[in-house]
Structures are given as structure tokens and as C-alpha cells.
VEXNU-605062 format. One line per 10 residues: number of its first residue (from 0); for each residue x, y, z of N, C-alpha, C. Coordinates in steps of 0.02 Angstrom, whole numbers, m for minus. Atoms other than C-alpha are relative to their C-alpha. Example, Ala and Ser with C-alpha at 12.3 -4.5 7.8 and 13.67 -1.06 7.14 Angstrom:
! VEXNU-605062
0 = 45,m59,0,615,m225,390,45,60,0 | m42,m59,m3,684,m53,357,m39,55,37
//
This chain:
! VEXNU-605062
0 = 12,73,m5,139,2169,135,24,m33,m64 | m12,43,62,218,2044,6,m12,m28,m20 | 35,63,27,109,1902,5,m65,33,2 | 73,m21,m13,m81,1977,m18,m18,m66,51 | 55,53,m52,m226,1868,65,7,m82,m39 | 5,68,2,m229,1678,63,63,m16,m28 | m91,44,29,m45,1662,m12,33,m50,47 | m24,70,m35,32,1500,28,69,53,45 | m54,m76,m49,182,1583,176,65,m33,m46 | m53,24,45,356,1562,105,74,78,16
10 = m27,m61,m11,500,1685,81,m25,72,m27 | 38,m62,19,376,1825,25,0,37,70 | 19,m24,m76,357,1825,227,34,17,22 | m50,m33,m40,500,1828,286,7,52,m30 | m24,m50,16,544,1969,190,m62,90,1 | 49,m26,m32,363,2056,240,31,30,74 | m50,m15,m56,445,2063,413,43,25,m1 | m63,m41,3,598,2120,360,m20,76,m31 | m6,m65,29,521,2265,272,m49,47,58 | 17,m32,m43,437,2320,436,41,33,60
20 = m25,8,m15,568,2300,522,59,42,m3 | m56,m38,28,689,2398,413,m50,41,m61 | 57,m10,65,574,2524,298,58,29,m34 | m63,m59,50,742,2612,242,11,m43,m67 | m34,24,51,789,2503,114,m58,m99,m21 | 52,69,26,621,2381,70,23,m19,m87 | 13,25,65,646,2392,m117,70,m42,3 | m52,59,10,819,2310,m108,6,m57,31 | 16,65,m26,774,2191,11,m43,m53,m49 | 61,67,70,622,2123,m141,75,m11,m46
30 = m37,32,24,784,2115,m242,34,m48,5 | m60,58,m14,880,2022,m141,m49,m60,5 | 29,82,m7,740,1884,m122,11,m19,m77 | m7,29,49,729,1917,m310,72,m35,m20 | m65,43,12,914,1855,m317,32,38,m55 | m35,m17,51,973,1996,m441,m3,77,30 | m9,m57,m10,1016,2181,m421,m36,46,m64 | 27,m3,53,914,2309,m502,20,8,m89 | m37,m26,49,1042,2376,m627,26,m55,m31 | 2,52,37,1054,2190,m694,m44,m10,m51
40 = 77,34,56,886,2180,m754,10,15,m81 | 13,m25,55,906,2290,m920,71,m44,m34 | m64,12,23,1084,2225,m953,m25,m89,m31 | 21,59,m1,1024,2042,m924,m62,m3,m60 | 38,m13,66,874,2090,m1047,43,m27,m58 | m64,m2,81,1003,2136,m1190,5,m39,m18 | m62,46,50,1102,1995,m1190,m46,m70,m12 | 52,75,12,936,1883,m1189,m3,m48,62 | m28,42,m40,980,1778,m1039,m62,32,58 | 28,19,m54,882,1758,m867,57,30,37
50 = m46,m30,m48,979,1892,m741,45,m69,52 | m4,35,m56,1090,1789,m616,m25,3,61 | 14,m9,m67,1040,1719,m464,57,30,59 | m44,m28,m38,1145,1801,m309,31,m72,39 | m9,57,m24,1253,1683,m226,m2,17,86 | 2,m11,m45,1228,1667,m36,63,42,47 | m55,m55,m44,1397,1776,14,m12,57,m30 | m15,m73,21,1349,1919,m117,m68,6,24 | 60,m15,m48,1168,1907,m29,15,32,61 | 3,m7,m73,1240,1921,136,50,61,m9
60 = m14,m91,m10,1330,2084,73,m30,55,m36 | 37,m35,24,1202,2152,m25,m33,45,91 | 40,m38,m46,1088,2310,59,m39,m48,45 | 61,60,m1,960,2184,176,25,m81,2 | m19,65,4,1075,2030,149,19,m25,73 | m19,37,m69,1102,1895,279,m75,0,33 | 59,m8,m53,924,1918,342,m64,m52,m26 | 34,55,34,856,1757,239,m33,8,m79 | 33,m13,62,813,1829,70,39,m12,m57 | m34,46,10,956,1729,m5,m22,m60,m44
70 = 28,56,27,831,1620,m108,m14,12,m67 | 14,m2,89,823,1574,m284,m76,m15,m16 | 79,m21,21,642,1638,m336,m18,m53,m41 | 16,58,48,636,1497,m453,m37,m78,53 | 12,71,m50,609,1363,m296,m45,33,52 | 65,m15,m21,451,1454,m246,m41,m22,m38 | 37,36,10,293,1366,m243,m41,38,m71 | 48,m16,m4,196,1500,m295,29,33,m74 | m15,m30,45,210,1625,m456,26,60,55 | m31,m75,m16,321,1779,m424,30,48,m27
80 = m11,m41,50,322,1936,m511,25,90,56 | m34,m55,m29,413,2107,m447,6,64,m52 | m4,m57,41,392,2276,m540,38,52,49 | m34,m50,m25,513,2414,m498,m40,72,7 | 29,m67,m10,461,2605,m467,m19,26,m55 | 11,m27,57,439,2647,m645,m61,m65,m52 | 36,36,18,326,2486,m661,32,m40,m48 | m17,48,52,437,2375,m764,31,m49,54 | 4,56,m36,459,2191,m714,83,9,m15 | m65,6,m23,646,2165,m622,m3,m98,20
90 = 3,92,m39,581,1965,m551,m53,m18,m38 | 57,53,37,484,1831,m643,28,m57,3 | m25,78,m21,502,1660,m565,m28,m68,m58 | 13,55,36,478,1494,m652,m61,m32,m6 | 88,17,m41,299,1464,m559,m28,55,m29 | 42,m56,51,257,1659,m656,m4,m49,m68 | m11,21,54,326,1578,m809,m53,m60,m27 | 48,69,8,219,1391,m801,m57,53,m2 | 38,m41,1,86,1491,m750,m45,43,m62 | 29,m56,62,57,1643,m887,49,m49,m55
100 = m58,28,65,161,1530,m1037,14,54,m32 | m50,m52,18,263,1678,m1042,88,m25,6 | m63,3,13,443,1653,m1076,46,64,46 | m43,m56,m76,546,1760,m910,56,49,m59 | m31,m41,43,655,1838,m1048,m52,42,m35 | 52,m73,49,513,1942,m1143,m58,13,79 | 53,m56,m36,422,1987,m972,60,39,40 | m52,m30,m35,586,2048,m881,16,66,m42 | m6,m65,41,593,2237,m923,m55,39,m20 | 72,m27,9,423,2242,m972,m49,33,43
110 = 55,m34,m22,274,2351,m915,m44,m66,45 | 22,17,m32,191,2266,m798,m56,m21,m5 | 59,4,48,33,2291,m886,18,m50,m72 | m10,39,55,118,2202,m1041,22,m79,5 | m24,57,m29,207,2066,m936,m66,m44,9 | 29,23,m17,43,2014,m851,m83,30,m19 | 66,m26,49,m117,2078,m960,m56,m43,14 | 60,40,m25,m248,2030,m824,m75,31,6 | 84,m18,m2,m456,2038,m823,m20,m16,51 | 56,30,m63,m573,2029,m696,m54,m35,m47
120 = 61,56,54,m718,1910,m732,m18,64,m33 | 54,m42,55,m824,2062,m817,44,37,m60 | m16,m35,39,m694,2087,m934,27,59,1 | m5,m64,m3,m617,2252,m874,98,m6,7 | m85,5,m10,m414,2283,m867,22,12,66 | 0,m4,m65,m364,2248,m690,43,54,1 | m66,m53,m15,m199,2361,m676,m57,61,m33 | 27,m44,5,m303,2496,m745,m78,22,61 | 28,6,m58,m419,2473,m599,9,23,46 | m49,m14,m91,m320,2458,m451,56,43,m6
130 = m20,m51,m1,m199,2585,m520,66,8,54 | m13,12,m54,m71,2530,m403,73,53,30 | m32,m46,m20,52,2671,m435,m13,74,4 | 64,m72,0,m77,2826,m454,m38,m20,49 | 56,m7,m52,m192,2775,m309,m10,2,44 | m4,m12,m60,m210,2786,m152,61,10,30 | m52,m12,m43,m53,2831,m65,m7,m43,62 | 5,40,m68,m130,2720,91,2,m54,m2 | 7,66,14,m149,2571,m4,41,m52,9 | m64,45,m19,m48,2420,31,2,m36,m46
140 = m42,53,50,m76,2286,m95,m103,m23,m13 | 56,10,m16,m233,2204,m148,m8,m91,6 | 10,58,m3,m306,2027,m95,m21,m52,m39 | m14,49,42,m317,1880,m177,m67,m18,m39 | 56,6,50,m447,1866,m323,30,m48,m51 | m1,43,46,m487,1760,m455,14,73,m58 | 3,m5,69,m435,1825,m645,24,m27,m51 | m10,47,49,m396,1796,m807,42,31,m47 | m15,m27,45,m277,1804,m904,m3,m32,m98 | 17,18,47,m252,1785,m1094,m25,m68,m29
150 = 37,45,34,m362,1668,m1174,m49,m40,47 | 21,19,m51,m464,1653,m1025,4,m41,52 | m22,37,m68,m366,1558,m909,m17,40,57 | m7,m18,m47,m398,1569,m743,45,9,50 | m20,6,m58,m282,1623,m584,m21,61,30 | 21,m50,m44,m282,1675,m423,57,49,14 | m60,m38,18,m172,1837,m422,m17,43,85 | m8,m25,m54,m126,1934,m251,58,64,m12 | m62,m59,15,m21,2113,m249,m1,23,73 | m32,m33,m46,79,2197,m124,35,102,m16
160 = m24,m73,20,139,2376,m141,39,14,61 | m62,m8,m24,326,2406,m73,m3,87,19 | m25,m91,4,345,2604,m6,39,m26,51 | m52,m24,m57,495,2676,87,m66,38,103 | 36,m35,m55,363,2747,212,m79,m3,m13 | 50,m1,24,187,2738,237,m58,7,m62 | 46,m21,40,108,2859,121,58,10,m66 | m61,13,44,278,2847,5,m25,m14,m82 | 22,55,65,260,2804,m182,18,m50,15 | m16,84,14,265,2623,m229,78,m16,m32
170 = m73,40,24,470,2556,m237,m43,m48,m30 | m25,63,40,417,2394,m288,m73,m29,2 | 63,58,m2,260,2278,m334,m9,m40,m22 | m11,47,m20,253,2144,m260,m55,m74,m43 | 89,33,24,105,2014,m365,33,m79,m10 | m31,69,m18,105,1829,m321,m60,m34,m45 | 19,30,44,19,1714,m446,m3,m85,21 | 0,74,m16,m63,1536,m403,m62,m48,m40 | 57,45,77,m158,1406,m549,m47,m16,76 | 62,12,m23,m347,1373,m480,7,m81,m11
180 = 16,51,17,m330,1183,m514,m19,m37,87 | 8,35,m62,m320,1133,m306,m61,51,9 | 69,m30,3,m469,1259,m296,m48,m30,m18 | 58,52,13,m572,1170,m406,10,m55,31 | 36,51,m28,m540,1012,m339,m27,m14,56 | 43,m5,m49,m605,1066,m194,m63,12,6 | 77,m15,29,m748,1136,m269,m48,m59,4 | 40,65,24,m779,981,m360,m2,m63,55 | 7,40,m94,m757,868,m167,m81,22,20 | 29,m39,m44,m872,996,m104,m78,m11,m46
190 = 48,m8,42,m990,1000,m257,m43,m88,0 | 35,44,m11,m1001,795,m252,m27,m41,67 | 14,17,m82,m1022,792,m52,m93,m6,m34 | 63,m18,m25,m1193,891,m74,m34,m39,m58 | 25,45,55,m1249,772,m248,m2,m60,78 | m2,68,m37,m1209,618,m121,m65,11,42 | 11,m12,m63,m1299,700,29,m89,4,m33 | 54,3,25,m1440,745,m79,m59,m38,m19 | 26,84,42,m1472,563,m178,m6,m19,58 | 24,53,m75,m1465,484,22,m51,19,44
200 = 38,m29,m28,m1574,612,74,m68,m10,m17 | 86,m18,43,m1727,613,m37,m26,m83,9 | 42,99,m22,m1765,393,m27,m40,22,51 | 55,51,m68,m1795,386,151,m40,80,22 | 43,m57,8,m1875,581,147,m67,m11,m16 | 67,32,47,m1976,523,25,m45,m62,30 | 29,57,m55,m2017,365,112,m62,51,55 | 45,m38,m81,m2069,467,283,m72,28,m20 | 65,m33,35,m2188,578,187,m38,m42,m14 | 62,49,16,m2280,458,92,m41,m37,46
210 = 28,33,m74,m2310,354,259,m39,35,23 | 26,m51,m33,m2348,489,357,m77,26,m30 | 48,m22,30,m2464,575,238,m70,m69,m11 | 50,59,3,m2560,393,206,m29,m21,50 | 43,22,m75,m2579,373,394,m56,59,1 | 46,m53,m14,m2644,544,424,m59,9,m44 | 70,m12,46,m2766,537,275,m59,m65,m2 | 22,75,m4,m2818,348,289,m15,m49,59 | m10,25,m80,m2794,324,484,m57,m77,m10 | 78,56,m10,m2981,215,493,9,m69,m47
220 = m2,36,40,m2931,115,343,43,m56,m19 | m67,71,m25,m2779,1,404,m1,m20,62 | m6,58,m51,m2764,m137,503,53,21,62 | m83,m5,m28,m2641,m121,664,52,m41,m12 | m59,38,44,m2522,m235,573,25,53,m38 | 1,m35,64,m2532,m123,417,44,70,46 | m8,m65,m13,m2513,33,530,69,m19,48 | m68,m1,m1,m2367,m15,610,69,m38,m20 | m47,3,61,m2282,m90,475,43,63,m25 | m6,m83,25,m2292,95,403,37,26,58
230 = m34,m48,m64,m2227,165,576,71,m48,19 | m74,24,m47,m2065,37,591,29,33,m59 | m35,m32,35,m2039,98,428,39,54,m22 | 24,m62,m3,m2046,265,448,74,13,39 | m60,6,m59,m1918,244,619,58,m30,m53 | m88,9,25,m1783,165,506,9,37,m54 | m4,m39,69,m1807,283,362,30,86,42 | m43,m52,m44,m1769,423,506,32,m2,28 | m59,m8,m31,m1643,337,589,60,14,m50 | m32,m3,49,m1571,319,411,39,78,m17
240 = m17,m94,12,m1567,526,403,33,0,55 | m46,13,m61,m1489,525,581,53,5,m13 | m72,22,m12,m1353,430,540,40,29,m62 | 1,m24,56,m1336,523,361,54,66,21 | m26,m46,m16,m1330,682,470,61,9,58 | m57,17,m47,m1199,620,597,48,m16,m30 | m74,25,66,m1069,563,439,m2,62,m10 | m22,m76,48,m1086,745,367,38,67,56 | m54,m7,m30,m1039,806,551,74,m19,9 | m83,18,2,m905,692,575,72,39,m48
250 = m28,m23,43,m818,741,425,14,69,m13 | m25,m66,m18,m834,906,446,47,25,73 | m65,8,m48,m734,868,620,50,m8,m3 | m52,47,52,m626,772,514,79,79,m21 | m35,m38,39,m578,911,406,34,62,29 | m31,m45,m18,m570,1046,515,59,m6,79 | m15,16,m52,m479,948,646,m17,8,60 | 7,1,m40,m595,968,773,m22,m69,55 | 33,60,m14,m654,789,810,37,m22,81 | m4,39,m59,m664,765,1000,17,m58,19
260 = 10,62,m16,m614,628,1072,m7,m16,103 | 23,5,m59,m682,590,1256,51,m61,42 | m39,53,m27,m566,454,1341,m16,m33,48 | 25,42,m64,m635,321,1450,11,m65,0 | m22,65,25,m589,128,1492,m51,m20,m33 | 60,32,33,m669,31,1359,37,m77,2 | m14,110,10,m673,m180,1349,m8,m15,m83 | 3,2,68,m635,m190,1165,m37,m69,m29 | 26,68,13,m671,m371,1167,m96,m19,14 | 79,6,m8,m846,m348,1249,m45,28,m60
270 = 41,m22,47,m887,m210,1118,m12,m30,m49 | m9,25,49,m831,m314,984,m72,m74,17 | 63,60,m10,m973,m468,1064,m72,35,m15 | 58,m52,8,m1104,m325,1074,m12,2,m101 | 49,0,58,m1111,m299,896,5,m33,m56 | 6,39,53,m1091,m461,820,m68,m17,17 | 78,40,m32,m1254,m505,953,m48,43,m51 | 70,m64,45,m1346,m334,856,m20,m33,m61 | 21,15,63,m1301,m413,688,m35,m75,m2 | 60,72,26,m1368,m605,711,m63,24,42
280 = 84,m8,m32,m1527,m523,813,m23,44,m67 | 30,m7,53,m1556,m443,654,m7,m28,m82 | m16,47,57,m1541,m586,552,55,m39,m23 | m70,5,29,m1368,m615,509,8,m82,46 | m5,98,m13,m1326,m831,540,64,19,58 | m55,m16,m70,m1230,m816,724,73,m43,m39 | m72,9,20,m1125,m936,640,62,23,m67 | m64,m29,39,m1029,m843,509,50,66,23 | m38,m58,m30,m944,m735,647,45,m48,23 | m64,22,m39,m784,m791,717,26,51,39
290 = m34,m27,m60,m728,m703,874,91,m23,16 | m49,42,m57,m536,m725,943,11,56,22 | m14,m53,m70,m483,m630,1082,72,m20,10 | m57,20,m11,m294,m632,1118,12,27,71 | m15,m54,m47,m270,m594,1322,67,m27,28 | 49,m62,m17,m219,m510,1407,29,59,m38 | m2,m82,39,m257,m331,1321,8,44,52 | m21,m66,m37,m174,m196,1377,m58,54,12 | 46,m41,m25,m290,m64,1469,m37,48,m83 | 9,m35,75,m381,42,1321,m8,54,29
300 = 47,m67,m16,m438,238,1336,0,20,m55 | 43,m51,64,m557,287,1205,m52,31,m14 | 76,m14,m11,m707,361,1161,m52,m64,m16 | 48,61,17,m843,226,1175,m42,13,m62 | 35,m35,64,m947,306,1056,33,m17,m70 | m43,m12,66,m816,312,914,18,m82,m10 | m39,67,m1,m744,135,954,m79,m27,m25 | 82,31,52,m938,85,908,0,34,m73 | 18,m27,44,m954,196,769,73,m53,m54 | m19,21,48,m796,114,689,1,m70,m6
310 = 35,91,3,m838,m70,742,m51,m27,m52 | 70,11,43,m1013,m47,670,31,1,m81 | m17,m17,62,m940,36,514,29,m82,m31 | m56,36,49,m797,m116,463,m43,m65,2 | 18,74,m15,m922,m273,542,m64,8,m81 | 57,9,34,m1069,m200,425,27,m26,m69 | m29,0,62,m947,m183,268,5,m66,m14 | m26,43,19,m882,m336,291,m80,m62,m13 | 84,48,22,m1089,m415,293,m17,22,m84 | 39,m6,54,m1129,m331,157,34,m8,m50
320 = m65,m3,63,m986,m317,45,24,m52,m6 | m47,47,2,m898,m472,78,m47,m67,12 | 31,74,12,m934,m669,83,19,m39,61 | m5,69,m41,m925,m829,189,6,27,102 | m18,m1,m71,m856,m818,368,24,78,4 | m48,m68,m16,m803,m639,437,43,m37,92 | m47,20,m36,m657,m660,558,16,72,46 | m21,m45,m28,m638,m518,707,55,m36,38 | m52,18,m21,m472,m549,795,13,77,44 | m11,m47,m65,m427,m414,959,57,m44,28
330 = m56,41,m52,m246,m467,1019,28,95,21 | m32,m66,5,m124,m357,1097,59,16,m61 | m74,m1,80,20,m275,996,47,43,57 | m84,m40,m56,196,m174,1052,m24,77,m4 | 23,m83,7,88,10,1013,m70,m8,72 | 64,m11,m25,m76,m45,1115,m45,m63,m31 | 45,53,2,m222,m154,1053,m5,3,m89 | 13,22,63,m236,m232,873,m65,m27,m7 | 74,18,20,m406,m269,797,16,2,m68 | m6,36,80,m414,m359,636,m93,m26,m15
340 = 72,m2,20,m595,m368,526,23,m33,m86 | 9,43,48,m587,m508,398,m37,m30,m22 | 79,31,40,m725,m584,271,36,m66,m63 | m27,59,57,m687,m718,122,m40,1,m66 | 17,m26,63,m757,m633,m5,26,29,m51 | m38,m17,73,m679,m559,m175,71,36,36 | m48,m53,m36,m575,m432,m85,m5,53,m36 | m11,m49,35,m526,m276,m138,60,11,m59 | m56,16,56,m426,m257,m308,57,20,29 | m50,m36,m33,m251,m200,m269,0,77,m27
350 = m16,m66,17,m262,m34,m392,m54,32,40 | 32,m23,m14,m397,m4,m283,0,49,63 | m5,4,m60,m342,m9,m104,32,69,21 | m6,m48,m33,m264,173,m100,m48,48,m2 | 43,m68,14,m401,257,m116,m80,m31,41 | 57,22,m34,m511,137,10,m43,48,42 | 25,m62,m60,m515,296,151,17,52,m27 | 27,m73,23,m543,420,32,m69,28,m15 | 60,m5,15,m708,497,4,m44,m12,m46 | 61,53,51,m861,412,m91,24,m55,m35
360 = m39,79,1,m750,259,m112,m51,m40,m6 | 63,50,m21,m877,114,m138,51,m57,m19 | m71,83,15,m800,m76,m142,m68,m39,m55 | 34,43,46,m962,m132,m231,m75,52,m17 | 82,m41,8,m1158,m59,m301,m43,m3,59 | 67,17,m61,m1247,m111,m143,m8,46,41 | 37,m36,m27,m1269,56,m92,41,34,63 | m61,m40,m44,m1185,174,42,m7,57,m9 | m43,m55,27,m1114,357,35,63,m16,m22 | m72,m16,17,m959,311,21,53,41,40
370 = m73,m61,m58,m888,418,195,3,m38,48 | 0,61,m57,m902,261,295,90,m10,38 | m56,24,m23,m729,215,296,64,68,1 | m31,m62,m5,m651,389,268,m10,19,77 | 49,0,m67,m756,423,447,44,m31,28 | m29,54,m32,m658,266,511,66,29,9 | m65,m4,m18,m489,317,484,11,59,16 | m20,m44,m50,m512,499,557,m12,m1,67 | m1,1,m70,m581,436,703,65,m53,25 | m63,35,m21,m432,300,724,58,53,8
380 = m59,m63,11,m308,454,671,m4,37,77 | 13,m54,m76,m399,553,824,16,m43,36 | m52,7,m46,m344,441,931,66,m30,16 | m93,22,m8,m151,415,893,21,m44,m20 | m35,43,20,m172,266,784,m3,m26,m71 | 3,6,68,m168,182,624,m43,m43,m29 | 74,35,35,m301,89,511,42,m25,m72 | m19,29,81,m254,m21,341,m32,m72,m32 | 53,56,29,m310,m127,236,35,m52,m51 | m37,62,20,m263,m290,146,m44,m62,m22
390 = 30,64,12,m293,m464,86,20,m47,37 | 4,34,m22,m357,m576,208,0,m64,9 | m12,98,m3,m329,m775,254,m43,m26,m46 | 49,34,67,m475,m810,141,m19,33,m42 | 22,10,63,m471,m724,11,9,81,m3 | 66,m45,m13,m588,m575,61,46,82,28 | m4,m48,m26,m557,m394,126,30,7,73 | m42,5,m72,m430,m361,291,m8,67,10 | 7,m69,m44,m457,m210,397,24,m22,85 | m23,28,m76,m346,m191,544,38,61,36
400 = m11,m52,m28,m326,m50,658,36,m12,74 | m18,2,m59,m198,m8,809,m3,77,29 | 20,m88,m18,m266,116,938,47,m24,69 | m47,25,m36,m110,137,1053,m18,26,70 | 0,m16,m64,m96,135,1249,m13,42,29 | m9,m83,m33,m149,301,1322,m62,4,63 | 35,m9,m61,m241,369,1471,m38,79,m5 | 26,m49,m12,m353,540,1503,62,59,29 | m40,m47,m5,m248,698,1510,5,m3,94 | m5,m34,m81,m309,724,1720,35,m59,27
410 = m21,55,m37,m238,543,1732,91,8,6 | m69,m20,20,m53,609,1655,45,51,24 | m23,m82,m25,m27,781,1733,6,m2,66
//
């Protein structure tokens, strides 16, 4: 195998394949991806210089050539390092080089062990470990771990082990090299999800309890006003968790691209009346909504569900976040149906606006997670259309999404 576990794919693969394919002659095939012959390496040493790369006609008559391995190791993503049968480095790409701030002229030639002088976390000498030309005869390569090399940097390092035949010594090994920095920032995504999830969790937690516990200990001692004061409270402090735990699904739909989408006719214009009626029945002045409707709208198929979830989402933003009049607008367009969500309040800065539908985004302090509008534009994405954002007629915040023409698969087939 050439690429261990989790390696980004690339020409490590193709040439994985090719060495199954053809076991007679694997180690010259890793040469030819490396782009140099082995009896270059020491010469190329000498004279100080970086071996040549092969040019695509002396590839395609090299042992293995013509079969895509033709590529200059330097225009891989990843780090790539190649030890010959006697364990001295023949390949060290430009991505090894960034990588270990080794200089490809003093690791070319070198021990393998001297080239790449890596630790496991507890401090122990990996190549003296895994042993990769004394050990197992069955072994193939090993998978992709975190270590470290000098001065405790971290990467993630992956090996392969080249034989002519199964149980064969090791021709060639293969070790692919990739910096931890997109790791952590996944970490650190992942690390400030469960901080977010945590801080939104514990209020209205906390809330419930205290209620709860004051009814059950105090029942006799409040009024029915008092007592279901405490109990509406209670209901929006758990619908609050609800809807907490329905964003942390989504997003996990999001990410792993599973996010259903159900397809049925919806009246965009009705939904859009529905929940401006929700927001002035809960206060909100009927007149700072503006409705226009442009007909006629082309047929819709979406999930009703979702088409609420991102209505609710952009009408609330624009109450809470934004000022004066909000402006919904539903015409058609040349993709399907346009919907526009405008307010006349500050707006959003411009250095701000690429990073509106990214995660824990806030436009102001008044409170949120921050996966509101991230939420928004994977459910628009799921179904085939686009979402953006802008500065509106007055002033204020523009949100305007087109979800295009489509129908239910049993309606198409």
C-alpha cells in the first residue's frame, strides 16, 4: 500500500494499483512517481543539486512508465518521502521539505532514521519501533498517527512498505507526511460547538429545575396565576432545548450530507403570511411587516418543514437584529421562486458578510448560537438553491434565497 490510512488519494494511488497489478517491478514504479532513477540519487547528492525530475517520454520508457506515475513529486499535496532497500532516502518532495524544515539536499541519501528523526507522543524512536525492515515479513505499512518530530512539532505521518512479493523484504518505503493545522481546526470547530451547546443549555436547564423543584416543594403556597406563570415558563424554557437540540441535528445532517429533504407542493406566499401572523400574535406591531407577492409563482416542491425552519430563522433575525420596517418580497425568477428578507436597520458591515453562513456568526450581542443562518443555507443548498446576503433598500440587512423549479423523483421517472 502507498498511501497508509486517511491519506489525502493522489498519485500515491494510482501507483498502489499499479503495484498490485504488476508486483515484478514495484520498486521502480515508486521511482518513477519519484521522477528520478535510483542510480541518480547518490550522484545527484555529490554534486549538491535536487536529482532531476523525469520528463514524460523518459517516464513512458522507464520500467512501469506510461502507466501515470509521470508526476513531479514536488506538486503533491501531501509530504513524500521514499527510502530504498538499504533504507536511505532516494524521494523527498517539497511538502517533506515545508513540513520537517529540512533542506531535500541533506535528507536525499540519508538514513531514513536521520532524514526523518520521529517520536511517538511518549517520547520513544518511532523507526526503532515499527522496525519496518527487520519485522514482520507480513507487514504492509503502518497507519496514520500523530508524531513528532524535532522540537516537538507535530505531524501526521503514514508508511507503506514496497515488497516484490508478499512475504519479500521491503524494496522501498513508502512514508507520507501531512502538518496537523486542518486537524486542529477541526478540533477547535468541534471544541467551540460543545462550549456553545453547553452556555445555551444550562439557562433554560437551569430555569426548568428551579421551577419545577419550587412547584413540587411549595405546590399549596402559590396562587394559580403564580403557578402557571412558572409552568408557561417552564414550556418555553423546554421548547428552547428542543429547538437547541434540532440545530445540533441539523448540522450534523449538514455536515455529513445527509439532510433529507421530503418534497411536497408548498404556497410560499401563504407560508410567508403564516409567520408574519405568529410574529404580531406575539407582539410584534402588524404594521412593520410589508408583504409583496409577485404572481404568478411557478409551482414549488419542498420540504414544508424546512421552508418554515428557514422563514422562521431570516423573519426572526431580521426582528431582532434589525430596525424599522422588514420587507418580505416572493416573486418569480428564471431558476424558480425568489424570496427576499429585508429590515432598515444598520446592516451588516461589508468585512463581515463572508462569514454570515459560517458557524457561531452573530450580527449583534442579543443572543443566539450562532448556527441559525449556517442551518439556513444547508437547507437552501439541499434543495438545489442559493441563499445571499446584501444591503437592502433601507439601509438594513438583505437575505434572498432562490429555491429552483423541481418536482418529487416518482413525479420524474
Amino acid at each position: 500500500m502507498i498511501v497508509g490510512t486517511n491519506s489525502s488519494p493522489g498519485a500515491a494511488d494510482a501507483a498502489e494499483e499499479r503495484f498490485r497489478d504488476a508486483p515484478a517491478a514495484p520498486a521502480a514504479a515508486v521511482d518513477g512517481l519519484c521522477g528520478v532513477p535510483p542510480q541518480a540519487v547518490d550522484s545527484g547528492r555529490a554534486r549538491g543539486a535536487r536529482p532531476p525530475v523525469r520528463t514524460d517520454r523518459a517516464a513512458a520508457e522507464a520500467p512501469g512508465g506510461g502507466l501515470g506515475f509521470a508526476v513531479d513529486p514536488d506538486s503533491l499535496p501531501d509530504g513524500l518521502v521514499v527510502a530504498d532497500e538499504r533504507g536511505r532516502v532516494v524521494c523527498f518532495n517539497a511538502a517533506a521539505a515545508r513540513i520537517t524544515q529540512l533542506a531535500p539536499e541533506r535528507a536525499l541519501g540519508a538514513p531514513i532514521d536521520r532524514a526523518l528523526p520521529l517520536e511517538d507522543l511518549e517520547g520513544r524512536r518511532w523507526w526503532a519501533l515499527t522496525d519496518p525492515y527487520g519485522g514482520l515479513a507480513t507487514r504492509r505499512g503502518q497507519p496514520e498517527r500523530n508524531l513528532l518530530l524535532p522540537g516537538g512539532r507535530e505531524v501526521l505521518v503514514s508508511a507503506s512498505y514496497v515488497r516484490t512479493h508478499p512475504t519479500g523484504p521491503v524494496r522501498r518505503l513508502v512514508v507520507t507526511l501531512r502538518g496537523t493545522e486542518a486537524r486542529r481546526r477541526t478540533e477547535r470547530s468541534h471544541a467551540e460547538l460543545i462550549a456553545t451547546v453547553a452556555h445555551e443549555l444550562r439557562s433554560p436547564l437551569t430555569s426548568v429545575k428551579g421551577f419545577t423543584a419550587t412547584l413540587l416543594a411549595k405546590w399549596e403556597r402559590f396562587t394559580d396565576d403564580q403557578k402557571r406563570l412558572m409552568l408557561e415558563t417552564v414550556d418555553a424554557d423546554a421548547n428552547r432545548v428542543t429547538r437547541l437540540i434540532a440545530e445540533l441535528l441539523d448540522i450534523s445532517r449538514i455536515d455529513s450530507g445527509r439532510l433529507e429533504v421530503r418534497r411536497q407542493p408548498v404556497d410560499i406566499a401563504t407560508a410567508v403570511g403564516r409567520h408574519v401572523q405568529a410574529l404580531t400574535a406575539n407582539g410584534q406591531d402588524p404594521e412593520r411587516f410589508l408583504v409583496s407577492v409577485s404572481r404568478p409563482l411557478p409551482d414549488l416542491w419542498a420540504d414544508p418543514d424546512k421552508i418554515d425552519q428557514i422563514l422562521g430563522n431570516l423573519l426572526e433575525n431580521a426582528v431582532r437584529h434589525g430596525e424599522g420596517t422588514v420587507t418580505i418580497g416572493v416573486s418569480p425568477h428564471e431558476k424558480g421562486t425568489a424570496v427576499t428578507v429585508s429590515d432598515e436597520g444598520p446592516g451588516i458591515p461589508e468585512e463581515s458578510m463572508a462569514r454570515v453562513f459560517t458557524r457561531f456568526w452573530r450580527g449583534s450581542k442579543r443572543g443566539g448560537t450562532g448556527l441559525g443562518l449556517y442551518i439556513v443555507k444547508g437547507i437552501v443548498e439541499a434543495h438545489g438553491g442559493t441563499i445571499t446576503v446584501g444591503r437592502g433598500p433601507g439601509g438594513g440587512a438583505e437575505f434572498r434565497f432562490i429555491l429552483p423549479v423541481s418536482a418529487p423523483a416518482y413525479l420524474t421517472q
